[in-house]
Backbone as CSV, one residue per row, in Angstrom:
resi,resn,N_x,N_y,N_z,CA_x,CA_y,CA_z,C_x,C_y,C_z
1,UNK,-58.565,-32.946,-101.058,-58.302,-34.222,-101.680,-58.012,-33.972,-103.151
2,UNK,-57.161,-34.468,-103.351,-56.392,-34.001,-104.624,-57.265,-34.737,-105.566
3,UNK,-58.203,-36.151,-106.282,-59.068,-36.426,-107.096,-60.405,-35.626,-106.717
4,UNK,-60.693,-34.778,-106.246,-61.667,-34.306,-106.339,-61.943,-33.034,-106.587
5,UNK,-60.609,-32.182,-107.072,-60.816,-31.212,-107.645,-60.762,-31.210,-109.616
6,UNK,-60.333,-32.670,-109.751,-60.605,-33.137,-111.331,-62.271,-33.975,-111.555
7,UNK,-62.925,-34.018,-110.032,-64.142,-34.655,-110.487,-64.900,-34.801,-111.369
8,UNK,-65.079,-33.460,-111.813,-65.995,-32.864,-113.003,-65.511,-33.490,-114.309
9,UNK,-64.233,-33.722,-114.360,-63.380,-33.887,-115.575,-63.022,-35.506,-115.564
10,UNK,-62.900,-36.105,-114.855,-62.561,-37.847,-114.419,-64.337,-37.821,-114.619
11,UNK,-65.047,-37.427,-114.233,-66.593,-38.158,-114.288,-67.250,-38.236,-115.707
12,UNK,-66.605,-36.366,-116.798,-66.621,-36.572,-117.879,-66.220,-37.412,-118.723
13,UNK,-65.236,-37.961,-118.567,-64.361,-39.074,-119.047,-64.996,-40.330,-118.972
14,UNK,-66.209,-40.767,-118.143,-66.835,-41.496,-118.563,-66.356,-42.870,-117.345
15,UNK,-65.796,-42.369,-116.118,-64.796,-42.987,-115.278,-65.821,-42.280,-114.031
16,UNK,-65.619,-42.843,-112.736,-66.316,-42.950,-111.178,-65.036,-43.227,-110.511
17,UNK,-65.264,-42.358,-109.312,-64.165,-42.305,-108.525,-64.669,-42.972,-106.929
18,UNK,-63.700,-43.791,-106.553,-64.827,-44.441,-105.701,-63.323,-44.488,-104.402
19,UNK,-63.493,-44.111,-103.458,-62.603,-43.974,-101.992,-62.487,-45.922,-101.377
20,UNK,-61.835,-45.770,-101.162,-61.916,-47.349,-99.523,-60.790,-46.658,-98.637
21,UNK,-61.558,-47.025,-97.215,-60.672,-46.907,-96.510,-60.676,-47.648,-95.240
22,UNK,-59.921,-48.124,-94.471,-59.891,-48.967,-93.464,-59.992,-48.097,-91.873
23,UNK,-60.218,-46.888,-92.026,-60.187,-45.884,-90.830,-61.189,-46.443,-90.231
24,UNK,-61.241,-46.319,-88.589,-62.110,-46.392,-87.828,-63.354,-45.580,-88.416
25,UNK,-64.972,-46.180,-88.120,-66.215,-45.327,-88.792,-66.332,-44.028,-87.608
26,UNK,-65.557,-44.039,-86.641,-65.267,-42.759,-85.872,-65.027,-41.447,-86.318
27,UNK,-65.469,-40.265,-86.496,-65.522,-39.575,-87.571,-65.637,-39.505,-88.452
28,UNK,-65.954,-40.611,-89.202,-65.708,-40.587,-90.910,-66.983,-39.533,-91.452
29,UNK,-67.647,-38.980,-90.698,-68.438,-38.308,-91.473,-67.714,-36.928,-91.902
30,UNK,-67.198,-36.426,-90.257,-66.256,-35.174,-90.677,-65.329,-34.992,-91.656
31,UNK,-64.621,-36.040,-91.678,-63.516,-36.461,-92.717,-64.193,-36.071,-94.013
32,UNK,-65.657,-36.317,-94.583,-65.885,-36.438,-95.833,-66.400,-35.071,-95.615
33,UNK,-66.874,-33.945,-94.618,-66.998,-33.489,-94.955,-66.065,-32.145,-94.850
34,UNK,-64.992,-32.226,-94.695,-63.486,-31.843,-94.680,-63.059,-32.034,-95.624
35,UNK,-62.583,-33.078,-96.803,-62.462,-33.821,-97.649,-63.676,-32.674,-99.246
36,UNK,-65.069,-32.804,-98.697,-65.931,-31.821,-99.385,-66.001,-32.809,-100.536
37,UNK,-65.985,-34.460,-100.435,-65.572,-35.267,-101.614,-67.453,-35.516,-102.240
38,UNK,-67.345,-35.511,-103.271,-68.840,-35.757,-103.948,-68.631,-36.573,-104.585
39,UNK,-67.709,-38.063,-104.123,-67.656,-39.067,-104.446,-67.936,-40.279,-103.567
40,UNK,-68.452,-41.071,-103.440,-68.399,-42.145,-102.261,-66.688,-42.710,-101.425
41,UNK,-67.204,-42.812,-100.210,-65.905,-42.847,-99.595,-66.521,-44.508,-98.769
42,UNK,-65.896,-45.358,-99.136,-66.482,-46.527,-98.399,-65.521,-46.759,-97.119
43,UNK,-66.272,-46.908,-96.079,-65.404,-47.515,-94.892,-65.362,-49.057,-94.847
44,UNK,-64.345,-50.018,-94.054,-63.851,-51.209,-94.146,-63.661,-51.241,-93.081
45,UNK,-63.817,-50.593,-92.051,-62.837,-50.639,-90.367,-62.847,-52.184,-90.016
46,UNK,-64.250,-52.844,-89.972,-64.071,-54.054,-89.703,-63.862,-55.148,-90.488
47,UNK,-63.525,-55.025,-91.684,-63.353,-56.029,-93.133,-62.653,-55.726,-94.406
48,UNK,-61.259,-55.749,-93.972,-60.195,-55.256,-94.832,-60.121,-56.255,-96.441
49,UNK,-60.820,-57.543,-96.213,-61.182,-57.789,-97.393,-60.848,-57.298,-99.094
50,UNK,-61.230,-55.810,-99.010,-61.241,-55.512,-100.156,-59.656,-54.712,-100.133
51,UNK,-59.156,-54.107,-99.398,-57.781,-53.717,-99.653,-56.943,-55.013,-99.792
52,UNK,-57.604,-56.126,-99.222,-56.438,-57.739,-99.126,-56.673,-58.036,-100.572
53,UNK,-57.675,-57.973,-101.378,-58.012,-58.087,-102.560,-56.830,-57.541,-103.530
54,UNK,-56.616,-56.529,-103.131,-56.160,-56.061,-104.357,-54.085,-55.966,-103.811
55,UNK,-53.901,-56.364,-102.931,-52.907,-56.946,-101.729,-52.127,-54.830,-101.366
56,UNK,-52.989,-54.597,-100.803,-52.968,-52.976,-100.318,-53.252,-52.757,-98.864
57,UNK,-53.033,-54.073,-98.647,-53.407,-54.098,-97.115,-52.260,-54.543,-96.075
58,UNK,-51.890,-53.343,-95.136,-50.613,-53.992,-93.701,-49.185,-53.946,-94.489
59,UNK,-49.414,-52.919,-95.785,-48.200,-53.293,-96.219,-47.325,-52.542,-95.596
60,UNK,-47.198,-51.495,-94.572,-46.233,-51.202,-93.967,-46.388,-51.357,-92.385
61,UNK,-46.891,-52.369,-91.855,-47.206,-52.921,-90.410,-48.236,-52.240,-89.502
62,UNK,-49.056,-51.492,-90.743,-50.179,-50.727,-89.717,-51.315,-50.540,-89.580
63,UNK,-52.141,-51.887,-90.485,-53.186,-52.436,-90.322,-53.857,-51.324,-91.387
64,UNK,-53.537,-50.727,-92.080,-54.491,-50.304,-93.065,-54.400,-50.312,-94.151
65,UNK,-54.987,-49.838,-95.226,-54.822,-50.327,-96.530,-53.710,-49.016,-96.896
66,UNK,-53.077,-49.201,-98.023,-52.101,-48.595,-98.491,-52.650,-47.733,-99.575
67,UNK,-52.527,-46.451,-99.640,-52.886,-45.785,-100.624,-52.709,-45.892,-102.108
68,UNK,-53.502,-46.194,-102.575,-53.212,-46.603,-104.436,-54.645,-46.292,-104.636
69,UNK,-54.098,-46.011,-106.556,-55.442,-45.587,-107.347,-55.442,-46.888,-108.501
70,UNK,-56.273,-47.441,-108.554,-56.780,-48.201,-109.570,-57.893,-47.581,-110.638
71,UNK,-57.519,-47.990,-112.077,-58.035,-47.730,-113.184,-58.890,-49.175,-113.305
72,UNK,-59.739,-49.513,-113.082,-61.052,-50.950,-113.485,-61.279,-50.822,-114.694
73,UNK,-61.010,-51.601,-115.216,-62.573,-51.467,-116.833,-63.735,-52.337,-116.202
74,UNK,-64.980,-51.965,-117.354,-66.360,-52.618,-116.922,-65.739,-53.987,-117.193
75,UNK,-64.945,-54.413,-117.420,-64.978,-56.137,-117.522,-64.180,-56.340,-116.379
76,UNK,-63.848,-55.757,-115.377,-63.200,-56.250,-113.937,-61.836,-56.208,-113.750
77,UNK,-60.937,-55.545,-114.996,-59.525,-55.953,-115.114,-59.054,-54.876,-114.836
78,UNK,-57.845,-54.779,-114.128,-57.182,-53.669,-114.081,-56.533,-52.905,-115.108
79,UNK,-56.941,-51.325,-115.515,-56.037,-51.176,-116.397,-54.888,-50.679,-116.252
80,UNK,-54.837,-49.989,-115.148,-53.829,-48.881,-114.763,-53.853,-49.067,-112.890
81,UNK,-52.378,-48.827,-112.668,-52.634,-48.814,-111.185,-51.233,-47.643,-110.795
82,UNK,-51.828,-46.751,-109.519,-50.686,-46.229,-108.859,-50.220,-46.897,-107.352
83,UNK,-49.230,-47.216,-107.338,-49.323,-47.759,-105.895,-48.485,-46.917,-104.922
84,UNK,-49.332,-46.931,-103.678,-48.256,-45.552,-102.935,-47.069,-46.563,-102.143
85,UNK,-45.655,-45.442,-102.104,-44.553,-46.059,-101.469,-44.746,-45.290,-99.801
86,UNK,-46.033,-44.891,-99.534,-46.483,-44.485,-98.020,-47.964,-44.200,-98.312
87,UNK,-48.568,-43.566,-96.676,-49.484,-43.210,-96.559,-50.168,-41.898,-96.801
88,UNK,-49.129,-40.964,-97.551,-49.232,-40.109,-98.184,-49.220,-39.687,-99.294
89,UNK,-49.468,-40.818,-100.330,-49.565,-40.660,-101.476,-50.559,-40.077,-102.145
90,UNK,-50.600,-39.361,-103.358,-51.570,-38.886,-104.067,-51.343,-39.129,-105.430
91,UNK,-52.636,-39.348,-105.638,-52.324,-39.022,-107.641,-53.117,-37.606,-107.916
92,UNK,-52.358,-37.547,-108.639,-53.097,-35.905,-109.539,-54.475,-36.437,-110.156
93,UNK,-55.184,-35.443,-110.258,-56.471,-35.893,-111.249,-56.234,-36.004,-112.947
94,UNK,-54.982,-35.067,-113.241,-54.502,-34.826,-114.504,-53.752,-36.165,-114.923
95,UNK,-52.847,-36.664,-113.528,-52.136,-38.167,-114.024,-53.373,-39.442,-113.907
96,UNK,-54.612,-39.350,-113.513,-55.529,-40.251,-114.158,-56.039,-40.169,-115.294
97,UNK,-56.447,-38.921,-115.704,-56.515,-38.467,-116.795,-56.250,-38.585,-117.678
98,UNK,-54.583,-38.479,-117.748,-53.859,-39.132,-118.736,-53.892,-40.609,-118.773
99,UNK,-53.932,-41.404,-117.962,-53.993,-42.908,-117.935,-55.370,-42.970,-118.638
100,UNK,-56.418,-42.562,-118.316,-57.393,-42.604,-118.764,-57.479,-42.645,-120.706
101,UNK,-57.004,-41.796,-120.831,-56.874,-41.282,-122.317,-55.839,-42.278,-122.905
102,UNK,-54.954,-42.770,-122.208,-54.287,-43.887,-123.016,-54.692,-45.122,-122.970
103,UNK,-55.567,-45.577,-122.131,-55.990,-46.732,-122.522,-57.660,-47.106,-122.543
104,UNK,-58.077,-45.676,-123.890,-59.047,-45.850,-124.532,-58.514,-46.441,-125.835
């Protein structure tokens, strides 16, 4: 998982990296520990809610949330967002990083 080899460095920064995902809770343990993520990985299988929230959800007809990284501040607002154009998207830990650093 590509944010979790900047963990050390996104956590220094004073920033938490936090997973959602809409996968069945069917394996999800293997996954995280495949993954080797030492970040929380929340499952949603039955309450897409929070991907509809942020509208990351069914956007390409397949019932799951769409891969994107959101930047939060403690006051609830978004500062920064990546949104994926598939289900294979990634952000670098270095391109949060940098988002990070610009909107201190």
């Amino acid at each position: 998982m590509e944010l979790q080899r900047s963990y050390d460095e996104i956590s220094g920064a004073g920033a938490e990296i936090l997973a959602v995902s809409t996968d069945n809770l069917q394996g999800a343990e293997t996954a995280v520990r495949n993954f080797e993520a030492e970040f929380p990985i929340l499952y949603t299988s039955r309450d897409p809610s929070i991907p509809e929230a942020y509208d990351r959800f069914n956007k390409f007809g397949d019932g799951l949330a769409s891969a994107a990284v959101f930047i939060i501040g403690t006051d609830g607002v978004i500062r920064w967002q990546s949104l994926g154009s598939n289900y294979q998207h990634q952000v670098s830990g270095e391109e949060v990083l940098e988002a990070l650093g610009a909107i201190r």
